[in-house]
Every structure is written in C-alpha cells, then in structure tokens.
C-alpha positions as a Markdown table, in Angstrom:
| # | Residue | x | y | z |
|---|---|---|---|---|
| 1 | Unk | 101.6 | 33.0 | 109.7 |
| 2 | Unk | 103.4 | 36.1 | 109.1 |
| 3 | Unk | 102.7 | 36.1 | 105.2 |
| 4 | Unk | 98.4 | 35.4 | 106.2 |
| 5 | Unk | 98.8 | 38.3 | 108.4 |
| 6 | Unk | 100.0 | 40.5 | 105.7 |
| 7 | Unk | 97.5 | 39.4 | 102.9 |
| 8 | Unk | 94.9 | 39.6 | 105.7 |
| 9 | Unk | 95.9 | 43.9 | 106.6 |
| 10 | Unk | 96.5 | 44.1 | 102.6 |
| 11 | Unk | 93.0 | 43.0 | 101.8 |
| 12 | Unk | 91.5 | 45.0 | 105.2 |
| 13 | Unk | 93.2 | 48.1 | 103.3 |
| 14 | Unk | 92.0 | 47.7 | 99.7 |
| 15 | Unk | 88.5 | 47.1 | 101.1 |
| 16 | Unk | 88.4 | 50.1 | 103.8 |
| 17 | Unk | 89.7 | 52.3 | 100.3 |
| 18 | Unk | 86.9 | 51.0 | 98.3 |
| 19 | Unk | 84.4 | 51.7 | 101.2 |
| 20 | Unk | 85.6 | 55.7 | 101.4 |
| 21 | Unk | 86.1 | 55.8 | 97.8 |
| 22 | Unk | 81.7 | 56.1 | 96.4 |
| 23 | Unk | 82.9 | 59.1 | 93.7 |
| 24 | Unk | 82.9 | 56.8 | 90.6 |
| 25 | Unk | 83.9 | 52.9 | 89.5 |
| 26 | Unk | 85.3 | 50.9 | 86.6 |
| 27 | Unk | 82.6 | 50.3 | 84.4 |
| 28 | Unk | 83.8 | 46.3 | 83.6 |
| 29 | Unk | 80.4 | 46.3 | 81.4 |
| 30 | Unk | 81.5 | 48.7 | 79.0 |
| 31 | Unk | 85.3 | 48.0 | 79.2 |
| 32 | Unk | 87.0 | 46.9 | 75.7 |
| 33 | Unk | 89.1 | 43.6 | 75.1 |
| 34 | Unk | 89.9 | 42.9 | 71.4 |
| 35 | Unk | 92.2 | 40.5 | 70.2 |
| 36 | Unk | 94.2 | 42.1 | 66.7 |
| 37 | Unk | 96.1 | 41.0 | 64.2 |
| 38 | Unk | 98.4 | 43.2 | 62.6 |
| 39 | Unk | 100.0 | 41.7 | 59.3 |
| 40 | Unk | 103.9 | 42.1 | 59.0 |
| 41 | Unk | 105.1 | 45.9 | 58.9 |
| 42 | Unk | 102.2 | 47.4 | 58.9 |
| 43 | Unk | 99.7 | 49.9 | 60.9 |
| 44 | Unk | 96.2 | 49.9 | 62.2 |
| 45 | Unk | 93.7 | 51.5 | 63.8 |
| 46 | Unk | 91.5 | 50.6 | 66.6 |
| 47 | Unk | 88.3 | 52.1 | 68.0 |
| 48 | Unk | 87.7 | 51.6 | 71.7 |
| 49 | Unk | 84.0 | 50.5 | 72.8 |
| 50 | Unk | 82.4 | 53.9 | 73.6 |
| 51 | Unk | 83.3 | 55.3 | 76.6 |
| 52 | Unk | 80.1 | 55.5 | 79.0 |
| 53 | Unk | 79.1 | 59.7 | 80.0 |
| 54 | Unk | 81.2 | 60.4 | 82.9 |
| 55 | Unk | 84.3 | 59.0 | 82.2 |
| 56 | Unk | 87.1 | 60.6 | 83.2 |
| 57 | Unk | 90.4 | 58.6 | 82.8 |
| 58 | Unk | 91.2 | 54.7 | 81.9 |
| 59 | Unk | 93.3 | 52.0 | 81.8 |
| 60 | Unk | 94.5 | 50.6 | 79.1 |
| 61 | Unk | 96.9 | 47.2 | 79.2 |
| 62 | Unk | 98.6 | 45.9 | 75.6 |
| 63 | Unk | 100.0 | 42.7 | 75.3 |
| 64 | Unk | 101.5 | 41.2 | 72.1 |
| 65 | Unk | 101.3 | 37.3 | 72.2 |
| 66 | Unk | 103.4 | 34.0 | 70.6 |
| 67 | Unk | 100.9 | 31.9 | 68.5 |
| 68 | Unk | 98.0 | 29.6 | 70.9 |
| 69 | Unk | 99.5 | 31.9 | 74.0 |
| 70 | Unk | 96.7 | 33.0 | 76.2 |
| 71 | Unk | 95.8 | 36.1 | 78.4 |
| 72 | Unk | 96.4 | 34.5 | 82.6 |
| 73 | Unk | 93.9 | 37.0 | 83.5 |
| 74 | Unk | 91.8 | 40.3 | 82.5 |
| 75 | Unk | 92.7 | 44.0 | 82.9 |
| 76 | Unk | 89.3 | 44.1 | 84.5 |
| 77 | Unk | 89.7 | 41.2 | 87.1 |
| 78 | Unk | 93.2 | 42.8 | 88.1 |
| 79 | Unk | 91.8 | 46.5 | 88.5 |
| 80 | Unk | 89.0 | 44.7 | 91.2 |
| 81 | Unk | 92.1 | 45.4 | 93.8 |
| 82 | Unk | 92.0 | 49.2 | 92.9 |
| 83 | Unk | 89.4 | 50.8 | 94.2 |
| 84 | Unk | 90.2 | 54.2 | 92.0 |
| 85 | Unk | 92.8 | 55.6 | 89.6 |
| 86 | Unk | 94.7 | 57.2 | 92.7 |
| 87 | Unk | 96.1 | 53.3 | 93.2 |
| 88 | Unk | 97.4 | 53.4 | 89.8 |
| 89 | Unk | 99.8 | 56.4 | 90.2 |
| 90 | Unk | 101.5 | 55.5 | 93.8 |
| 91 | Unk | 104.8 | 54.7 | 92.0 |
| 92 | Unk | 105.9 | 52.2 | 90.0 |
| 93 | Unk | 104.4 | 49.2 | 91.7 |
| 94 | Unk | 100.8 | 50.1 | 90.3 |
| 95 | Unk | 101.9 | 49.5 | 86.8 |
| 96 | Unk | 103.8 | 46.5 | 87.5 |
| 97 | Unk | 100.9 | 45.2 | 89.1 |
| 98 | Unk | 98.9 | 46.0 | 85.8 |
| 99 | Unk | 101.2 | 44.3 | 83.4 |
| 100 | Unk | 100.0 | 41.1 | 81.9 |
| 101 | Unk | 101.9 | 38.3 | 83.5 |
| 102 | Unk | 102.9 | 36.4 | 80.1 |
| 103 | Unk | 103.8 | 38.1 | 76.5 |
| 104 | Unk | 105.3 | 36.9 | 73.2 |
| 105 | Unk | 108.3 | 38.1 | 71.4 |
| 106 | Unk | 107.1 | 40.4 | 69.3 |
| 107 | Unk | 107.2 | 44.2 | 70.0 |
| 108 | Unk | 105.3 | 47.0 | 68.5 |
| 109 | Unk | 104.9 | 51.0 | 68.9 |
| 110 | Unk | 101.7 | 51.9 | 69.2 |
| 111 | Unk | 99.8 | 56.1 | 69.8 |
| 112 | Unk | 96.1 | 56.8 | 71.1 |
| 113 | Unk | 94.5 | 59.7 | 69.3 |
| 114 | Unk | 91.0 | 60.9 | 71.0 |
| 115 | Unk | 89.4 | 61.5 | 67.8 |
| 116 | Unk | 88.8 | 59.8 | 64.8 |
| 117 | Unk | 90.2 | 63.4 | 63.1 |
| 118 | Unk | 93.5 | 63.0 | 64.7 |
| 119 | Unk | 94.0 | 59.7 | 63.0 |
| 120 | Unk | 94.0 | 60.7 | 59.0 |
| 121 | Unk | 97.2 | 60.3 | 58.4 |
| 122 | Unk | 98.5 | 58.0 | 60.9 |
| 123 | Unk | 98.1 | 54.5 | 58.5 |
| 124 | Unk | 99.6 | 55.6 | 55.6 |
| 125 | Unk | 102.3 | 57.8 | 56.6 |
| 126 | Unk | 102.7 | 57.0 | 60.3 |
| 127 | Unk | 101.9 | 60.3 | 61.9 |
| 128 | Unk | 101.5 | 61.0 | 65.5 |
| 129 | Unk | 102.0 | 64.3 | 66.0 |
| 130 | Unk | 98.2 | 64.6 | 67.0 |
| 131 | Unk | 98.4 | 61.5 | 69.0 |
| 132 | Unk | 97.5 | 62.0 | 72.9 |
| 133 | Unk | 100.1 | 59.2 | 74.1 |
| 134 | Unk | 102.6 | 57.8 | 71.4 |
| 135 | Unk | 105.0 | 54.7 | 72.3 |
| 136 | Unk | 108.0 | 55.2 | 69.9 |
| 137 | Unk | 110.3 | 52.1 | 71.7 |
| 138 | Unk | 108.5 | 48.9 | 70.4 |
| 139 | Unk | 107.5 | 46.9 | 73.2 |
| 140 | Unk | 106.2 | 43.9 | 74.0 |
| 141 | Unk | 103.5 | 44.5 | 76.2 |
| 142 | Unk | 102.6 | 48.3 | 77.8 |
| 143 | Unk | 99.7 | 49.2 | 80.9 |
| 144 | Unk | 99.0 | 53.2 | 81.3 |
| 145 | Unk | 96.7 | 55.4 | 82.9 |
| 146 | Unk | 95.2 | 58.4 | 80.9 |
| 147 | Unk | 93.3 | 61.1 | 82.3 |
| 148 | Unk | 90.4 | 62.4 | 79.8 |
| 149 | Unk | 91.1 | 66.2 | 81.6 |
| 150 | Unk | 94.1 | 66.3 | 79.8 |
| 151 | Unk | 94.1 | 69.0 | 77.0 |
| 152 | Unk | 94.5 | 66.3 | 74.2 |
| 153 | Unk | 91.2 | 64.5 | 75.1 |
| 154 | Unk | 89.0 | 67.8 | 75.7 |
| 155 | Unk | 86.5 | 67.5 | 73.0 |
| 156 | Unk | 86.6 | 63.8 | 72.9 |
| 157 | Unk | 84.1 | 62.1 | 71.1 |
| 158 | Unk | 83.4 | 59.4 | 73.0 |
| 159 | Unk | 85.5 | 56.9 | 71.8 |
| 160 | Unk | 89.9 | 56.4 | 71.7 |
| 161 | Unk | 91.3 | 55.1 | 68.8 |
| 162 | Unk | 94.5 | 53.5 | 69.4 |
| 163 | Unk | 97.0 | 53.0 | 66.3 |
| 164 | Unk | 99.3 | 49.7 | 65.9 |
| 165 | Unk | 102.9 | 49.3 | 64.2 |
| 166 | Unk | 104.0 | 46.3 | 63.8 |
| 167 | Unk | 107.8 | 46.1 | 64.8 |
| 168 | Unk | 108.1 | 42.3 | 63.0 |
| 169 | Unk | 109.0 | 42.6 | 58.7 |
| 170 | Unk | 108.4 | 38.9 | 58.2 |
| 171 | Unk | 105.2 | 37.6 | 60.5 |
| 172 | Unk | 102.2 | 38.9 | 61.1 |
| 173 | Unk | 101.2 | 40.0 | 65.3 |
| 174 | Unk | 98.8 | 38.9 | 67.6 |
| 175 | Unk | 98.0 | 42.3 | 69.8 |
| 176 | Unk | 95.5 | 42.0 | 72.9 |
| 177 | Unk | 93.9 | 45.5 | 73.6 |
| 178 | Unk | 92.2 | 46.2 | 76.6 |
| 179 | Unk | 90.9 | 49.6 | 77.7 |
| 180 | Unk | 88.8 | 50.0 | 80.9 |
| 181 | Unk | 87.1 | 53.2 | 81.8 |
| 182 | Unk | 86.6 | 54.9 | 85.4 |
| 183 | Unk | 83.5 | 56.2 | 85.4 |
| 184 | Unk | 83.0 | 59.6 | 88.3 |
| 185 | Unk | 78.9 | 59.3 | 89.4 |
| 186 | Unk | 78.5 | 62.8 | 89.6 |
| 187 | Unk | 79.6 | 63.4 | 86.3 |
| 188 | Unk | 78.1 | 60.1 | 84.7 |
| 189 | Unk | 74.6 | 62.0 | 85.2 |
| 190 | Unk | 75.6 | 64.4 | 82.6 |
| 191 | Unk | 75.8 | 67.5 | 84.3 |
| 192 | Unk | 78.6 | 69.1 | 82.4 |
| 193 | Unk | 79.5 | 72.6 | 83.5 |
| 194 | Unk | 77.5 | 74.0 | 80.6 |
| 195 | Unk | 74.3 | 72.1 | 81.4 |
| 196 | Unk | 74.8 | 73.1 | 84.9 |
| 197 | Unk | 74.8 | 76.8 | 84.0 |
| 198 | Unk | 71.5 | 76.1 | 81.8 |
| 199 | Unk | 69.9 | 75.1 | 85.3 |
| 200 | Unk | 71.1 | 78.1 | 86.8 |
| 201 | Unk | 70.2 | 80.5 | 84.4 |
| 202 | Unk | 66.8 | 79.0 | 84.5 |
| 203 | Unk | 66.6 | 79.2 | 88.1 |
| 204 | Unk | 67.1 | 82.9 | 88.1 |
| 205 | Unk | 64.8 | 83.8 | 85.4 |
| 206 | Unk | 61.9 | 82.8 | 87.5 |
| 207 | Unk | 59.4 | 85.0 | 89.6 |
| 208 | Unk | 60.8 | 84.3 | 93.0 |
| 209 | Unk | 64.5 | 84.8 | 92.0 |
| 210 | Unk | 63.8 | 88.2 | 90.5 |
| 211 | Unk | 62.4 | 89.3 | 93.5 |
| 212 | Unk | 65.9 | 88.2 | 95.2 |
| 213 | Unk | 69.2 | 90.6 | 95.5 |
| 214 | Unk | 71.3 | 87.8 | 96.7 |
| 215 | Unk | 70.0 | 84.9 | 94.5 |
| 216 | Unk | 73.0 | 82.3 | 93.9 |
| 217 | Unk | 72.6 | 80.0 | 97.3 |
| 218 | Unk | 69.0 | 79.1 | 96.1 |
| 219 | Unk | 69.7 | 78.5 | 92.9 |
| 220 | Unk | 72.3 | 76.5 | 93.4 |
| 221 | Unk | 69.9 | 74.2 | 95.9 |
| 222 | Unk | 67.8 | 74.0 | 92.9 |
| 223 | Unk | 70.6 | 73.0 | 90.9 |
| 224 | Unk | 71.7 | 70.3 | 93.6 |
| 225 | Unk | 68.1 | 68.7 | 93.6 |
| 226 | Unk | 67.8 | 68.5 | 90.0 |
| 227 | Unk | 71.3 | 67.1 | 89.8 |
| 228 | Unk | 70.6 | 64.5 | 92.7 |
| 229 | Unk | 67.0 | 63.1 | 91.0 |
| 230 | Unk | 67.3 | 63.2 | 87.4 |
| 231 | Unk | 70.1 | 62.8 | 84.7 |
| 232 | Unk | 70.7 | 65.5 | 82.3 |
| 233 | Unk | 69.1 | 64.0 | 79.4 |
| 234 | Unk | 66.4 | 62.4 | 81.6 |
| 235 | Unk | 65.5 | 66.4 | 82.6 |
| 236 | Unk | 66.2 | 67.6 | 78.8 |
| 237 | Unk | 63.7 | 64.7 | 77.8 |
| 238 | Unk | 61.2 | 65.9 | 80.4 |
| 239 | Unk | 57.9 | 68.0 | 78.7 |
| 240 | Unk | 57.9 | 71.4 | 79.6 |
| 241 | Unk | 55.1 | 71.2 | 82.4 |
| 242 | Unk | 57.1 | 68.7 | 84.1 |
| 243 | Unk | 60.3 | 71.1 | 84.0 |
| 244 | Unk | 58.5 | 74.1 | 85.5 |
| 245 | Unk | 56.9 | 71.5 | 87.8 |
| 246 | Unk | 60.5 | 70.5 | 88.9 |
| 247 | Unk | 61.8 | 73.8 | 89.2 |
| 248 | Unk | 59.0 | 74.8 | 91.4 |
| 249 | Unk | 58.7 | 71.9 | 94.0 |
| 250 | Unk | 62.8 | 71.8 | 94.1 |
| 251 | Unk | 62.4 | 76.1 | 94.6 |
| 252 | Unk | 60.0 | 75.2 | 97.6 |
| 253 | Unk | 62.2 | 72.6 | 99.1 |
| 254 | Unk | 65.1 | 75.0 | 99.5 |
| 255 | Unk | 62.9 | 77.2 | 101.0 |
| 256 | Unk | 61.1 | 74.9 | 102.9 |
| 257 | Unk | 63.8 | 71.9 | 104.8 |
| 258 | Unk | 65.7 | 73.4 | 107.5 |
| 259 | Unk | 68.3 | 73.6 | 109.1 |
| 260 | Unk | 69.2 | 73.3 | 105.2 |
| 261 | Unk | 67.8 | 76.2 | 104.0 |
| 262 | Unk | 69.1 | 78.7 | 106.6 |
| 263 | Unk | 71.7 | 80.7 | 104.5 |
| 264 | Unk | 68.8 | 80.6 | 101.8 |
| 265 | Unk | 66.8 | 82.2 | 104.3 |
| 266 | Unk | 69.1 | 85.0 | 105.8 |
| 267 | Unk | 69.3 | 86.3 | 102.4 |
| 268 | Unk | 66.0 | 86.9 | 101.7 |
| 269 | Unk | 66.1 | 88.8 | 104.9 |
| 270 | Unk | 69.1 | 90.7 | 104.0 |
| 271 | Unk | 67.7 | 91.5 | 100.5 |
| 272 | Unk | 64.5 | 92.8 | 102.0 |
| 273 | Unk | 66.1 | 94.9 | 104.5 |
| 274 | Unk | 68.4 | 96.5 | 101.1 |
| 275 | Unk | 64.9 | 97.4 | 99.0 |
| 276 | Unk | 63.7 | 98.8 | 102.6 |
| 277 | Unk | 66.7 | 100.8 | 102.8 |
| 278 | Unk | 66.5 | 101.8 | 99.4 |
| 279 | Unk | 62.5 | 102.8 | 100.1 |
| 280 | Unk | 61.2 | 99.9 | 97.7 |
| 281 | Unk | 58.4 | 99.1 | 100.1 |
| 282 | Unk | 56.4 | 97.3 | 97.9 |
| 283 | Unk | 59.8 | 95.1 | 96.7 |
| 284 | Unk | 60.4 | 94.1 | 100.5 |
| 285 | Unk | 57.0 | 93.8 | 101.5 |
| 286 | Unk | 56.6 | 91.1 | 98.5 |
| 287 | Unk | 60.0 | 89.3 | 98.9 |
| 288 | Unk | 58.7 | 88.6 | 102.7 |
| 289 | Unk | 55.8 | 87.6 | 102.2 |
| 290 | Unk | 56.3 | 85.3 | 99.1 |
| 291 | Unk | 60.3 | 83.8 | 100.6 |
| 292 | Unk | 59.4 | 84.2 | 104.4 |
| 293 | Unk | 55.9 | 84.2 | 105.7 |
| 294 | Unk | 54.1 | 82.0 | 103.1 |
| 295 | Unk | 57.0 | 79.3 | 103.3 |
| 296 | Unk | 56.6 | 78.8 | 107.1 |
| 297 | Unk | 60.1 | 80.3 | 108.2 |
| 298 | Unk | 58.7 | 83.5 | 110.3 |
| 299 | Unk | 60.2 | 84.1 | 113.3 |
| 300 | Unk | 59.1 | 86.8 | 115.8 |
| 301 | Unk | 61.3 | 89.5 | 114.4 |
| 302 | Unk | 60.2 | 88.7 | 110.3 |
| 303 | Unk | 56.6 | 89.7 | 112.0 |
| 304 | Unk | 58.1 | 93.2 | 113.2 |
| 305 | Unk | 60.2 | 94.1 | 110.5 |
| 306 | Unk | 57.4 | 93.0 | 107.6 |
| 307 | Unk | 55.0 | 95.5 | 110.6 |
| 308 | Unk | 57.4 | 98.3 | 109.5 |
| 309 | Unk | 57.5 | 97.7 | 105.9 |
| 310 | Unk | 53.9 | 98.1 | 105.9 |
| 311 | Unk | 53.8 | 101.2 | 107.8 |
| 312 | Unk | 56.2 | 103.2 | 105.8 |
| 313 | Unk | 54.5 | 102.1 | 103.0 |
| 314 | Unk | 51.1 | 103.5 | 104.8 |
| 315 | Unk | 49.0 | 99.8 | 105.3 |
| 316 | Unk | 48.3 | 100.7 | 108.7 |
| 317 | Unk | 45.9 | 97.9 | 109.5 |
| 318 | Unk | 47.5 | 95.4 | 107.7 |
| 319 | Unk | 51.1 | 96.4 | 109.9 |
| 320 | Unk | 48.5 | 96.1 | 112.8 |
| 321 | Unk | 47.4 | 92.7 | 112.3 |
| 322 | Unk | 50.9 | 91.6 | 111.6 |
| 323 | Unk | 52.8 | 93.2 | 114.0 |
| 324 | Unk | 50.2 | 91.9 | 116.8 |
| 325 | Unk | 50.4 | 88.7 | 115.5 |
| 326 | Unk | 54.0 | 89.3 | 116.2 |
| 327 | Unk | 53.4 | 90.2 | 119.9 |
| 328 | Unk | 51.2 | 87.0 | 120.4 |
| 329 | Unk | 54.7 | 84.9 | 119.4 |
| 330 | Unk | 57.1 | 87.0 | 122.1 |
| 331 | Unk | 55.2 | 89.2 | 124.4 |
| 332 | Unk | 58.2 | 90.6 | 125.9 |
| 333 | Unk | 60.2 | 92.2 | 123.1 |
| 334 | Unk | 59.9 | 95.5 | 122.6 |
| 335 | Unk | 60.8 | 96.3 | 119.6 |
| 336 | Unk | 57.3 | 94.9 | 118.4 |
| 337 | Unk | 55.8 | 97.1 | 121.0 |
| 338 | Unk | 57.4 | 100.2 | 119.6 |
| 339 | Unk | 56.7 | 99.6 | 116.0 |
| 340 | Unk | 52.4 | 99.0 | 116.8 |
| 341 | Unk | 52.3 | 102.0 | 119.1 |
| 342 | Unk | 53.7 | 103.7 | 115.7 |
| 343 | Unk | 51.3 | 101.9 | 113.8 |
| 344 | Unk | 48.7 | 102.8 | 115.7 |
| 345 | Unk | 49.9 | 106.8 | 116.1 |
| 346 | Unk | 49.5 | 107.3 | 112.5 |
| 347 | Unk | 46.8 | 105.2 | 111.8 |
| 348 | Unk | 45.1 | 107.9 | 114.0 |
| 349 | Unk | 44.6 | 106.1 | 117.8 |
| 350 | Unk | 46.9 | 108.1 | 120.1 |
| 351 | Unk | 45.2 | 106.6 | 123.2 |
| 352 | Unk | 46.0 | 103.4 | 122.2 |
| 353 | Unk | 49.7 | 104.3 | 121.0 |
| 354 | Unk | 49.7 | 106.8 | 124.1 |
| 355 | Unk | 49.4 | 103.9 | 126.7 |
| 356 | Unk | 52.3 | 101.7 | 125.1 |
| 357 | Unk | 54.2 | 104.4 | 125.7 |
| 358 | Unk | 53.6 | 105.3 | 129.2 |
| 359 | Unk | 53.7 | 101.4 | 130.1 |
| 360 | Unk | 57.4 | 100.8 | 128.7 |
| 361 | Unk | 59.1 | 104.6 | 128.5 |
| 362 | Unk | 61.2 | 103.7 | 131.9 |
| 363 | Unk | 62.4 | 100.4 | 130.1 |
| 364 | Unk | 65.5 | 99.9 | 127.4 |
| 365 | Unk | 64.1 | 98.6 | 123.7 |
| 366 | Unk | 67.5 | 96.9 | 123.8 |
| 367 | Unk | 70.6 | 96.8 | 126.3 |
| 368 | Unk | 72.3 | 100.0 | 125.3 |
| 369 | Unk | 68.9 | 102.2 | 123.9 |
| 370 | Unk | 66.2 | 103.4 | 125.9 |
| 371 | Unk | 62.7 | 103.6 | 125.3 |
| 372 | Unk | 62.6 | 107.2 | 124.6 |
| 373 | Unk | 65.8 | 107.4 | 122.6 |
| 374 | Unk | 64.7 | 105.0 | 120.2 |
| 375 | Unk | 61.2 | 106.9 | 120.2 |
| 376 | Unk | 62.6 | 110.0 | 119.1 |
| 377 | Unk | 65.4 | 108.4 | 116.6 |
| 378 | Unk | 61.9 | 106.7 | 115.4 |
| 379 | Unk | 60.3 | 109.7 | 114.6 |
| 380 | Unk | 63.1 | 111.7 | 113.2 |
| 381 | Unk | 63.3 | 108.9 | 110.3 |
| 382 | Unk | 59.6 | 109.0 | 110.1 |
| 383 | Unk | 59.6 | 112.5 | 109.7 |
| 384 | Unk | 62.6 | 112.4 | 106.5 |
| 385 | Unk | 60.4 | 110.0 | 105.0 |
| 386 | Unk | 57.4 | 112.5 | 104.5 |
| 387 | Unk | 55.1 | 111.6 | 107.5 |
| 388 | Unk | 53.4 | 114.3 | 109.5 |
| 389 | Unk | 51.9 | 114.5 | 112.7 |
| 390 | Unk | 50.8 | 116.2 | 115.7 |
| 391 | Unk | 51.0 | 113.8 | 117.9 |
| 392 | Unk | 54.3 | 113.3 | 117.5 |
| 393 | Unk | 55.2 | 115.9 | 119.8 |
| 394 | Unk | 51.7 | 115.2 | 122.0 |
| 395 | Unk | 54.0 | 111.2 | 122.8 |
| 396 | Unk | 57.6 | 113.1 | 123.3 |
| 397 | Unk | 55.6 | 115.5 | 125.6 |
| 398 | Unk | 55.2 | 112.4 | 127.6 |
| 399 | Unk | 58.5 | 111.8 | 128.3 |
C-alpha cells in the first residue's frame, strides 16, 4: 500500500512538471540510436542525426555491449519521465536513472566535438584538445547532459560528432550511441537574436515609426506577432508584398487591441507632447492623428490637446471642429472649454470666446488653478510664440 502510494505522488509529480513545463520537448523523431563497431585499438568518428533548429542541450547515453547482448530499453523511452533537462541535473540520481541497465565488458574513451573541423586530427593521432566533452577513463557505458550555450558548441553546425577509442587490443567493440535532443519552441521557430534584430530594424524604418520618439514598445509588438504566426524561414520565404502586408496588419494590431496596447499608446502621447514642446506642430499634429485618432484610441483629452496643436499651428477651424467634438465627449471639463474660447479669440469671434469666459471665470480649470490664472498663463505663452491680439486684453478686462 505504502509503495502504490509513492509510485502514485511520484507519477502525480512528474506529470504536474510536464504540465507547467510548455517551453520545449525531446524531439524522440529526430533523436539518434546507432549501433558501432569499433575494430580492436582503434578510433572512429560518428556524426549525430541533425539536430532539429532550436535545440538547445541533449542527452546522450553510451553503452558498450558483450556479443547478442541487447539494449533493456531506449534513452528516449527513459527520458518520457523527465519532463525537461532541469530533471537531469538534480544530483546524481538523474544520471543514474539514465544509465542503461545492462553493459558488456569492454570499456572505451570516447570526446564529442561540435564540428566536423574540430575532428581532423582526432583518428589518426587521437587529439581532443578541440573536443567539447572528452572521457579520458575508459568506461563501459556513460549518460551526460550537454548544453549547446556552452562556448564550445556556439557556432555549431547542426550536427555532434562523437569520436570512439577502443580500450580492447585484441577484439573488436560493439558501442550503442544514443543522442536525444531538447528542443526550446520559442527558439525552434528560428528567431535567433540576429533575425530578431532584422525584424526590428525593419519595424523602425517604416512611416509610422519615424514619426515616433519613443518607438521600441511597438516594435517590439511587431516583433512578438511575427514571432507568434510565422517561422523565421517561413517569413524569409514570404514575397515581399506579403512582408509589408505583415508588418502593416501586425503595426495596426498593436495599435489597435487594448488593454494590450496601452504603453504603445501613452507614448505616442508622450512623443507628441515632446515635438509640441519643441514647436514641431506639424510633427505632433501628424503623430496624433495617424497613432491616435485614426486608430480609434481618442479619449476626451487627445481631442483637446490635438485642439491646441492646431491652434498654435494657426488651423483655427479645423482646432474648432476638433476641440468641439471634444466637448460633445465630456461637457464638463474645462480645459476643452478654455482651449475653443482661444480658438475662437484668434480665429476672430470674441463674442463667442467672450461668453465662455464670462460663463466659467468664477470656476477652477483644475483643483489648484482658476479660470483666470490659467487665462492669463494661456496668453502669456501665446504671446512668446508670436501671436498678437487686441482682444487679449479686451477678455482679461473681463475679469
């Protein structure tokens, strides 16, 4: 009862592991299992299958066996219990576990090289001074885990070559050789850093992103869509319509799904507010427009500030229409109110700008500035940025 209880919490472990764990897998379809035979004294080479895009460490399992001995049971059916390369490394009890359950006599050294470069010299005169992993005890069978982040796999070809000794001067060895990859998801779509930069430095060569100050949150959206619908060689396959096609429906999707693209959003705003600052009317009134309004993400105040954009940059009408559109949306803020009575001041109706002002001058524009404070702090920056009028005083004469 006792020992069913334990196999029972064992096996509820292993599988609530393998339910968290959805980063990668052991690709059992692309794993290697060769049976060699090394003749008496000698050394040779074997090539791994190639290892599938993505991989980023494996197992490997030797096993030297007796004549008619038989593997009990594959490296891939035993690593069905480890649900990631994690299991392999907690102690010593993962490679136990990964040893082959029979072996012959025999023993043999054995060294992995990661290219077929690193492997010249290693028949004929034994070298392994390029070797990734060398085994210079001969043994009779061996399990290890290599990572392929290592320095001595970067560059790797796609493909491990593992190199054989033979430890026995008079018979020939019968050497089993199984390598099984772990294979992350993410990565196994291709997107290696430097194809990941060639997405971003796409992204901000377009229209929109020029227009941008703060750019990197949207193009990195971009570069999360691409990544999430296509494979890198599926996208470096695609015709170049159907890449700026991509580009552009992923570039309105950040825009476009919210709560999602909020930060995306926020910046625009920010960057607007910066060309406004910095007098580039023209700059903030397009970044707005194209990023804000035209994307369905206005909110009362984008109405106001776009309102003020235009009338610095003398578009009286159009900061009008837009800021009275703003009104419609939130007919108590006052901010709105302030910015069309200035609209309409300079656009040369002082009875209409006049009457805003004698409606809401007893009134706060926000909790800590009055109405005629921010009138006359209004007109002051009006006034440094080259615009003259009469009426000016005619509305503080009011107050």
């Amino acid at each position: 009862m006792r020992n069913s209880l334990l196999l029972f919490i064992t096996t509820l472990a292993i599988q609530t592991i393998s339910a968290q764990r959805q980063d990668g897998y052991w690709d059992k379809d692309r794993a290697t299992t060769k049976q060699i035979t090394v003749s008496a004294g000698n050394r040779i080479l074997v090539k791994t299958e190639d290892l599938p895009v993505g991989t980023t460490e494996v197992v490997y399992r030797i096993t030297l066996l007796d004549d008619n001995q038989q593997m009990a049971n594959s490296l891939v059916s035993v690593l069905k219990s480890i649900p990631d390369p994690s299991g392999i490394s907690q102690g010593s009890a993962g490679a136990v576990f990964l040893l082959s359950k029979i072996s012959g006599d025999d023993k043999c050294k054995y060294a992995v090289f990661s290219t077929a470069d690193q492997t010249k010299s290693y028949v004929d005169d034994g070298k392994i001074d390029k070797a990734c992993f060398s085994q210079n005890e001969p043994v009779s069978k061996d399990a290890k885990r290599l990572s392929m982040e290592k320095d001595c796999f970067k560059g790797n070809s796609g493909s491990l070559w593992f190199g054989f000794e033979s430890n026995n001067w008079v018979m020939k060895q019968k050497i089993v050789l199984e390598v099984v990859p772990w294979v992350d998801i993410k990565l196994s779509k291709g997107w290696t850093i430097d194809n990941r930069k060639t997405i971003i430095k796409l992204a901000k060569s377009s229209d929109l992103v020029k227009k941008m100050i703060n750019s990197d949150d949207f193009c990195i959206c971009i570069l999360d869509k691409m990544m999430a619908k296509y494979k890198f060689n599926e996208y470096e396959n695609a015709m170049a319509m159907e890449k700026s096609k991509a580009f552009k429906d992923f570039g309105n999707q950040c825009l476009t799904e919210k709560p999602a693209n909020t930060a995306i959003i926020n910046n625009v705003r920010t960057d607007a507010a910066q060309y406004f600052k910095k007098k580039k009317f023209a700059e903030a009134i397009d970044l707005m427009e194209t990023a804000i309004m035209e994307t369905g993400n206005a909110k009362v105040l984008d109405y106001n500030a776009l309102g003020m954009y235009y009338i610095y940059s003398k578009q009286y009408e159009k900061a009008i229409q837009t800021l009275k559109t703003s009104e419609e949306m939130d007919n108590s803020e006052l901010r709105i109110k302030m910015n069309l009575a200035h609209a309409y001041l300079l656009n040369g109706d002082f009875r209409s700008a006049k009457d805003i002002h004698k409606r809401y001058m007893l009134q706060n524009v926000t909790a800590k500035e009055s109405w005629k404070e921010r009138t006359k702090s209004d007109f002051e920056d009006l006034k440094k940025a080259g615009f003259e009028s009469k009426d000016f005083e005619r509305i503080l004469d009011l107050f």
